[in-house]
C-alpha positions as CSV (number, residue, x, y, z in Angstrom):
1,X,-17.0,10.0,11.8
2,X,-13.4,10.9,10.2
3,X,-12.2,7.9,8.1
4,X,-8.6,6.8,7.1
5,X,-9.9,7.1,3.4
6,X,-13.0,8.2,0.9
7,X,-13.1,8.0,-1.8
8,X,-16.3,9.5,-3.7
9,X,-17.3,8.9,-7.5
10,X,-13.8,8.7,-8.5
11,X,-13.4,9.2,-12.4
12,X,-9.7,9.8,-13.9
13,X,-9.3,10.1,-17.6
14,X,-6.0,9.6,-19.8
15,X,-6.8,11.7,-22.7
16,X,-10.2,9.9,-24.1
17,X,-9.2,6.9,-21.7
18,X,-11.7,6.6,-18.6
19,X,-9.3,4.7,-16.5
20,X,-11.9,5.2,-13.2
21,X,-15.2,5.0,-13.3
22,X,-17.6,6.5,-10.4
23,X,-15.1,4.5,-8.0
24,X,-16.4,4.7,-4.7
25,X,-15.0,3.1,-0.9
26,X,-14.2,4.0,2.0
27,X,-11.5,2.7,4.4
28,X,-12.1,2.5,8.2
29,X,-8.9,3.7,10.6
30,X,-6.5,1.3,11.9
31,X,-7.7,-1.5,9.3
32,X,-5.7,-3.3,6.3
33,X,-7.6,-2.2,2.8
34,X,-7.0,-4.2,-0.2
35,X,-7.7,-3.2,-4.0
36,X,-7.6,-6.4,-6.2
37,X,-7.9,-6.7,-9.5
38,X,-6.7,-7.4,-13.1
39,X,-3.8,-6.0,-15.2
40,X,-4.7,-2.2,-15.9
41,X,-8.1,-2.6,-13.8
42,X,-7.0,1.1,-12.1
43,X,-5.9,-0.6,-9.2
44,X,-2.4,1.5,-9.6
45,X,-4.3,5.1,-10.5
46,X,-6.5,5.2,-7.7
47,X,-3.4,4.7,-4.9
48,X,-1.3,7.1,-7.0
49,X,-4.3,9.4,-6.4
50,X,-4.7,8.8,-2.8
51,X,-1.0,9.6,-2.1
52,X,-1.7,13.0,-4.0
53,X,1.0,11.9,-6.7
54,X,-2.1,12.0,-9.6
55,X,-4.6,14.7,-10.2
56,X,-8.7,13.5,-10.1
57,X,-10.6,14.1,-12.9
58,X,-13.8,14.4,-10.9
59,X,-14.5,13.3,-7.6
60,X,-14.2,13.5,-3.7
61,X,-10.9,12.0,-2.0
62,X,-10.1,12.4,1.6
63,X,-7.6,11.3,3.6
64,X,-7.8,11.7,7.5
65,X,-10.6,14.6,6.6
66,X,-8.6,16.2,4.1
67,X,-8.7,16.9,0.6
68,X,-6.0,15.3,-1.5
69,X,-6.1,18.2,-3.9
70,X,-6.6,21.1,-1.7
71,X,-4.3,19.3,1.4
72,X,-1.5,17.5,-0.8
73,X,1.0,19.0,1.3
74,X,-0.4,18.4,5.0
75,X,-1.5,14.7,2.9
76,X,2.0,14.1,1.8
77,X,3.4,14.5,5.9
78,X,1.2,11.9,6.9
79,X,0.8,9.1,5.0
80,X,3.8,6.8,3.4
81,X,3.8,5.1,-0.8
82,X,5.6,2.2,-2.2
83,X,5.0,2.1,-5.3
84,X,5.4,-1.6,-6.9
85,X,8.4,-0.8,-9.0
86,X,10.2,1.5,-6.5
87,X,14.2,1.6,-6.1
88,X,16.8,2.8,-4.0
89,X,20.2,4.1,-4.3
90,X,22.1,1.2,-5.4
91,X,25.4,2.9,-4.2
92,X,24.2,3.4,-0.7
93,X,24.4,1.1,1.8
94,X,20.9,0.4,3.5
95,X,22.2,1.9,6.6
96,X,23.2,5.4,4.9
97,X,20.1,4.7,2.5
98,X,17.7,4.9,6.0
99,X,19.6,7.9,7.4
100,X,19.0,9.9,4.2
101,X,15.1,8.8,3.8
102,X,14.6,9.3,7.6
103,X,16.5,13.1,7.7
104,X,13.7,14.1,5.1
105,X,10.9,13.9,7.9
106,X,12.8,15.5,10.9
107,X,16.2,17.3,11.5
108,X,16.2,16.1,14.9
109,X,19.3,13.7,16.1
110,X,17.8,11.6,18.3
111,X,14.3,10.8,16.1
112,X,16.3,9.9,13.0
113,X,18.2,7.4,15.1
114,X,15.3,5.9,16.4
115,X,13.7,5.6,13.3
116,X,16.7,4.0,12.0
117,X,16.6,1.4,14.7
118,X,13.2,1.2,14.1
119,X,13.6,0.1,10.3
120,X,16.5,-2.7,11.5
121,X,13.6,-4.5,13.4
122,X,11.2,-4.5,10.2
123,X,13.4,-5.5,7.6
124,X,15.4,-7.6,9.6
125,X,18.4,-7.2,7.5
126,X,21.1,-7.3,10.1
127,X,24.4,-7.0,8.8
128,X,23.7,-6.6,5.5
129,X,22.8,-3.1,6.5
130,X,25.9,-2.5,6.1
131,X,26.7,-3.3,2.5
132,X,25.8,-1.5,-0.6
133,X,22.1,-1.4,-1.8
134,X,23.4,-2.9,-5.2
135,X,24.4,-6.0,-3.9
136,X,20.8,-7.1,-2.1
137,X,18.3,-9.4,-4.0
138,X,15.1,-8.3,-5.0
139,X,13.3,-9.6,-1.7
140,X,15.8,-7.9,0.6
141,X,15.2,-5.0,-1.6
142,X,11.6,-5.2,-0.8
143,X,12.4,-5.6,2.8
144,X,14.1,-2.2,2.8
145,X,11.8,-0.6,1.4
146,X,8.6,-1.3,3.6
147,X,10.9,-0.7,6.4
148,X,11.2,3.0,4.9
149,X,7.6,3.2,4.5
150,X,6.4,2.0,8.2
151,X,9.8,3.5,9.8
152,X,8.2,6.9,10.2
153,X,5.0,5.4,11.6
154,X,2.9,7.2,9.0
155,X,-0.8,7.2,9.8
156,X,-1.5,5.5,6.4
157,X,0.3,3.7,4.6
158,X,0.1,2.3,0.5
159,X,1.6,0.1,-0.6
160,X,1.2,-1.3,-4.3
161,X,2.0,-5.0,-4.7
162,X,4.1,-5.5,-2.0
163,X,5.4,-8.9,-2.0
164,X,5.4,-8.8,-6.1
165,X,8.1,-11.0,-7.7
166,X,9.7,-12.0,-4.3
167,X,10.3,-15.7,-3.5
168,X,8.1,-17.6,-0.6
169,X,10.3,-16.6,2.6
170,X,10.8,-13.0,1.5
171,X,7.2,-12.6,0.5
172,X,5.9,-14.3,3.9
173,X,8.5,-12.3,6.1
174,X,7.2,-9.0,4.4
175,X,3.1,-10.6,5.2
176,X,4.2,-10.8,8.5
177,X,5.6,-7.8,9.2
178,X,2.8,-5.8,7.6
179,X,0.0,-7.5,9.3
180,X,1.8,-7.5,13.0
181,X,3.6,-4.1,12.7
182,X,0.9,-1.9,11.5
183,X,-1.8,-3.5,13.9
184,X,0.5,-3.1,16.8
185,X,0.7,0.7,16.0
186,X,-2.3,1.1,14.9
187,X,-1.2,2.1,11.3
188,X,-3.8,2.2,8.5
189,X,-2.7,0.2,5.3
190,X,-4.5,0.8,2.0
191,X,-2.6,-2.1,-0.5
192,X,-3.0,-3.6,-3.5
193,X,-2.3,-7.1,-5.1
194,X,-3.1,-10.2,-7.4
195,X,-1.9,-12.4,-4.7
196,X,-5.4,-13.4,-3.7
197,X,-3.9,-15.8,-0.4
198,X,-2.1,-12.8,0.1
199,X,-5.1,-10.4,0.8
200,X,-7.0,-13.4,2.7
201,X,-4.4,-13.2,5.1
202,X,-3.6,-9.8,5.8
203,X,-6.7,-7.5,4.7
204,X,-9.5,-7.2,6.9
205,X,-11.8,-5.9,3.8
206,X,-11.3,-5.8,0.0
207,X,-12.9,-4.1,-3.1
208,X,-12.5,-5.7,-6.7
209,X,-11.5,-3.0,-9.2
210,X,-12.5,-4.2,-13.1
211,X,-12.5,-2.2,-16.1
212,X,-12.1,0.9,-13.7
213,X,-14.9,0.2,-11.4
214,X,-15.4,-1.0,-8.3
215,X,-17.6,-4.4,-8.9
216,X,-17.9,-6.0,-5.1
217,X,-16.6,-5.2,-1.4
218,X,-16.6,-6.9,1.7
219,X,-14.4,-8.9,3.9
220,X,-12.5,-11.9,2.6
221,X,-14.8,-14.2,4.8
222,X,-18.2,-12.6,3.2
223,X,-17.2,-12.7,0.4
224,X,-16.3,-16.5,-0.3
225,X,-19.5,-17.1,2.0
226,X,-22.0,-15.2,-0.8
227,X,-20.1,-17.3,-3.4
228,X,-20.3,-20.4,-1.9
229,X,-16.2,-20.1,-2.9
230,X,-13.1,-22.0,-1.2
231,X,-11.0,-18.6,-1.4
232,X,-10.9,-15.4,-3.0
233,X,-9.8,-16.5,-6.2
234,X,-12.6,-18.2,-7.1
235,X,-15.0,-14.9,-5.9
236,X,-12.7,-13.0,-8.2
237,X,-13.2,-15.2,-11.7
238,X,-16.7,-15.5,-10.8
239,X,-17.1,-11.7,-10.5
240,X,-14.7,-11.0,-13.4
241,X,-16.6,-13.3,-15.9
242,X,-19.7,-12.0,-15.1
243,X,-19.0,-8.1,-14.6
């Protein structure tokens, strides 16, 4: 069986820092992954390393079958990042922004329009496609931006944090769009996030990431049934006290 993801004993040093630990999951095709965790648990390391942007120290990570070390560039064509602190070109307007993202996957005409098209329906933007990049808010920033990532229909996409910082409506519009979009096209999403309602909603399984290792996985529902817990956030102090 081919998974979306593996990740095997996972260990990534910084110097004399062991940042991962023997982190071990794997991620099943056309489902919505989340990696939760504290502040500098290695939730951010391991998705750089997944989208072949970070070197492994040790360790076995596939994507789709292949190697993110030996297959970074076949990786790199078929998966999409957002990074949680990622920008665009505040001079552009989103329109122009889309065309110039989009004409780095394909040369051909009539793709780039559709996936132009394509990104108007996620983000929702209308209009304001129109005006320059440096006059959006941070949510319709955000909305942008995931519409880059999905617009090219990538078979995985990962995205860190992305609803971080946003106010209710853009963070439930971009919720939204993630959970119907990517089911509806059969898109595999491997995402991180503190917002613990957040990843009851939208991921279908979850692994808790502390001090660099991986401490518990399961689905959301499991996982507050072992506890005895109301909601994930309760599962995750319970697990981080004790870990």
């Amino acid at each position: 069986m081919i998974f979306a993801v593996e990740v095997d004993r996972l260990n990534k040093f910084y110097g004399k820092f062991h940042a991962l630990k023997d982190v071990s999951f794997k991620v099943y095709v056309g489902e919505i992954y989340g990696l939760i965790g504290p502040n500098g648990a290695g939730k951010t390391t391991t998705l750089r390393i997944i989208s072949t942007l970070l070197l492994p120290s040790s360790g076995i990570i596939k994507v789709f079958g292949m190697d993110v070390v030996n297959d970074a560039e076949k990786i790199k064509g078929i998966i999409s990042y957002l990074p949680e602190e990622a920008g665009a070109y505040k001079y552009l307007t989103g329109y122009e922004y889309l065309h110039f993202m989009a004409s780095l996957y394909t040369n051909d005409k009539t793709r780039i329009k559709e996936m132009i098209e394509e990104a108007e329906v996620i983000c929702g933007l209308g209009e304001r496609l129109k005006d320059r990049i440096g006059t959006y808010s941070k949510g319709m920033l955000r909305r942008l931006l995931v519409a880059r990532s999905l617009m090219i229909h990538p078979k995985l996409a990962i995205l860190d944090e992305p609803t971080a910082g946003l106010d209710v409506i853009h963070s439930h519009y971009i919720r939204n769009i993630i959970r119907d979009y990517v089911k509806k096209h059969n898109i595999t999403v491997i995402m991180s996030s503190h917002n613990m309602l957040e990843v009851e909603y939208l991921c279908d399984r979850v692994s808790l990431i502390h001090e660099g290792r991986i401490v518990l996985e399961g689905s959301p529902i499991d996982l507050k049934n072992k506890f005895s817990a109301d909601n994930l956030e309760e599962v995750f102090s319970r697990v981080v006290k004790y870990a």
